[in-house]
N, C-alpha and C positions, 0 to 999 in steps of 0.2 A: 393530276389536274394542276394545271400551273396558273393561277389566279391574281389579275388586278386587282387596285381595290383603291380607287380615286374616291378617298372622301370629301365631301363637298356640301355642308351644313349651309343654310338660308340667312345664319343671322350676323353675315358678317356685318359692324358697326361701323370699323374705319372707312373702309370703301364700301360703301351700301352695294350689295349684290354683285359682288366681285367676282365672284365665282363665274357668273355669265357675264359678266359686264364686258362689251365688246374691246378687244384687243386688235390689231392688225386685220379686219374686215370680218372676224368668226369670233364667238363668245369665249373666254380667257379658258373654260375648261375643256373648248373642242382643241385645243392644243394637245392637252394632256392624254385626251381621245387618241388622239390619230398618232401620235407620237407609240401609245402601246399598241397601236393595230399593226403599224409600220414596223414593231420590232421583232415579230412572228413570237414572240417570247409567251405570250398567254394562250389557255386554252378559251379562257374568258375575262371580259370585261368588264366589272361591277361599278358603278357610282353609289357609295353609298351617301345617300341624302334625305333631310328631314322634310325638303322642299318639292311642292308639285312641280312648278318651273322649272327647276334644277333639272326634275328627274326628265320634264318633256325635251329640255334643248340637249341631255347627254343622249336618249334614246335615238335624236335627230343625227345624230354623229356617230353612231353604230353603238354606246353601250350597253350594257345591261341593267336596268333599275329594278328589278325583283321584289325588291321591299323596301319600303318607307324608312327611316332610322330611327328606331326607339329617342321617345323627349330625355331620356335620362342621358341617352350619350351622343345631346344633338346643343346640349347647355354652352358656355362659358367656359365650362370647367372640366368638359370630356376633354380624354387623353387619346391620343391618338392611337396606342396600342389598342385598348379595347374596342376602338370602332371596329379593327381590323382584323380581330378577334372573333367581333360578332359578326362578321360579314366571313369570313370560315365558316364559323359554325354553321351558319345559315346554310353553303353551299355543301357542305359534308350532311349535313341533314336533309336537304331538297334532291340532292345528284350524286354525281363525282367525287371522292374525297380529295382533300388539297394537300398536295406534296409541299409547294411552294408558293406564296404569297407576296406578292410586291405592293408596298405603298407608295403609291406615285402622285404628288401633290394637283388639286384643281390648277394652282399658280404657278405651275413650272412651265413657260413658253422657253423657255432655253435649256430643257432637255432635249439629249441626244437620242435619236433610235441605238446608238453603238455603247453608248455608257449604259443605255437601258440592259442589252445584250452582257455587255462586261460584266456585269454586277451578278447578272443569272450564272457565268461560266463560272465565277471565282467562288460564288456560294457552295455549286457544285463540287468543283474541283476539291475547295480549301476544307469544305465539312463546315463551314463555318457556322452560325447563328444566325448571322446577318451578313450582310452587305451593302454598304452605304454609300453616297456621295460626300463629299469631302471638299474642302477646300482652303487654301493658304490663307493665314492673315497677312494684309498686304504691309503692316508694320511690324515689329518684332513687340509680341505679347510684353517682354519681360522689362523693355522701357514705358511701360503705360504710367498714366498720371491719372489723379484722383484730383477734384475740387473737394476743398472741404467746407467745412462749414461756416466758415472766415472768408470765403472768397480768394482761399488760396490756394497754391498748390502743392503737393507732394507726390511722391513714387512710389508705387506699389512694391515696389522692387529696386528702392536705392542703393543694393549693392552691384545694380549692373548699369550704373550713371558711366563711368565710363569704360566700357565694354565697347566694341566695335559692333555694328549688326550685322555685319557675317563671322563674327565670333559665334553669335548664339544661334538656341535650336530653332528652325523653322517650328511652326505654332499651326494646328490645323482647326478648322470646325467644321459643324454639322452644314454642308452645302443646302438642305433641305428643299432636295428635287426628287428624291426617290429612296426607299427600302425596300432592299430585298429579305426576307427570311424564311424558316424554314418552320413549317403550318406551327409544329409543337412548339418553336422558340414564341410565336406571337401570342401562340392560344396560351404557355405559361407563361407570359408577359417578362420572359429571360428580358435583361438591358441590354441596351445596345451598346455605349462604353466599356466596350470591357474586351477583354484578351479573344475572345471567341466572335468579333464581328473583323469584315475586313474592309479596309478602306476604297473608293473607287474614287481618285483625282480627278478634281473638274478644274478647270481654268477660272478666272478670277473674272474673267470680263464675261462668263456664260453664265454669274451665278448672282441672284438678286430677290434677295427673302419680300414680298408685297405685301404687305400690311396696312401700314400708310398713304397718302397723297402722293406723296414727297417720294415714296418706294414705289409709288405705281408710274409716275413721272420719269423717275429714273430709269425704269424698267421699259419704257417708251423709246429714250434715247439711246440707251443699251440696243435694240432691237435693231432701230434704224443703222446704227450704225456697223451692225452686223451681215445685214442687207447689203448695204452697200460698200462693203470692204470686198 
């Protein structure tokens, strides 16, 4: 059993009800929907969420809501492993046992159906832990500057002031559109940093964390103008 697992909690604060909050004419989580239905990658489709709403507009979109999300890991302060963990469980105990488990964000409208797919082949292939989305910082990490507490400035890394920027190393992070892992890595909460996950490159103009106004604005222009390129 090869298992989604869109979590999708009710209490976003920055953007009230973001999670369904309409994006390009469908609610911002039928993206995420239809992106894993289109990737033939799952055997199923789970939304886990704390929220009625949530659950009625994911089941309009073809997922699965099976169960409510326990208050303890629907707070502030739940991590995303164990949602993903407890949504295993649940399906290893109700059906199907799960081979593999993908977390795929409510906020990803610039996931691919192909990187969805990559990330399943390389898990396999590699034996990995994980497999993740990734993507370049588009300055070199190791020129970063700090304000202090004077209103001034300083370098985190003033031995690379004059360094070239294709001297130094390309600098990656967490894209945060999708995991893939394997049942036992989630359900033993293994990390993901580490030697044993692999990375899936995304492009820098497809990748845009929503949290904020300001990230959901940009996430707009982004869109549009992916449309129409």
């Amino acid at each position: 059993m090869r298992l989604c697992v869109i979590p999708a909690r009710g209490g976003s604060k920055r953007i009230p009800r973001k999670n369904i909050k309409e994006f390009f004419g469908k609610p911002m989580i039928a993206w995420s929907i239809e992106a894993a239905k289109k990737s033939e990658c799952f055997d199923r489709i789970i939304v886990s969420t704390d929220d009625e709403e949530i659950a009625t507009v994911s089941q309009k979109y073809g997922a699965d809501v099976p169960f409510l999300r326990p208050k303890c890991l629907a707070d502030d302060y739940a991590g995303t492993t164990p949602v993903i963990a407890h949504a295993i469980k649940w399906q290893n105990e109700h059906g199907e046992e799960t081979s593999e488990a993908c977390c795929l964000y409510a906020t990803a409208p610039f996931v691919h159906v192909g990187d969805l797919q990559k990330g399943l082949a390389l898990l396999v292939e590699t034996k990995s832990d994980y497999a993740f989305s990734v993507t370049s910082y588009s300055f070199p990490i190791q020129r970063a500057v700090r304000i202090t507490k004077d209103n001034r400035v300083e370098m985190f890394q003033p031995e690379y002031f004059n360094s070239r920027s294709q001297d130094l190393e390309q600098a990656w992070h967490d894209a945060g559109q999708f995991y893939w892992g394997r049942s036992e890595s989630w359900l033993f909460e293994k990390k993901f940093f580490s030697e044993f996950s692999i990375p899936i490159p995304i492009p820098r103009y497809r990748v845009q964390d929503i949290d904020t106004q300001e990230d959901w604005d940009r996430a707009v222009l982004l869109f549009k103008a992916i449309k129409t390129s």
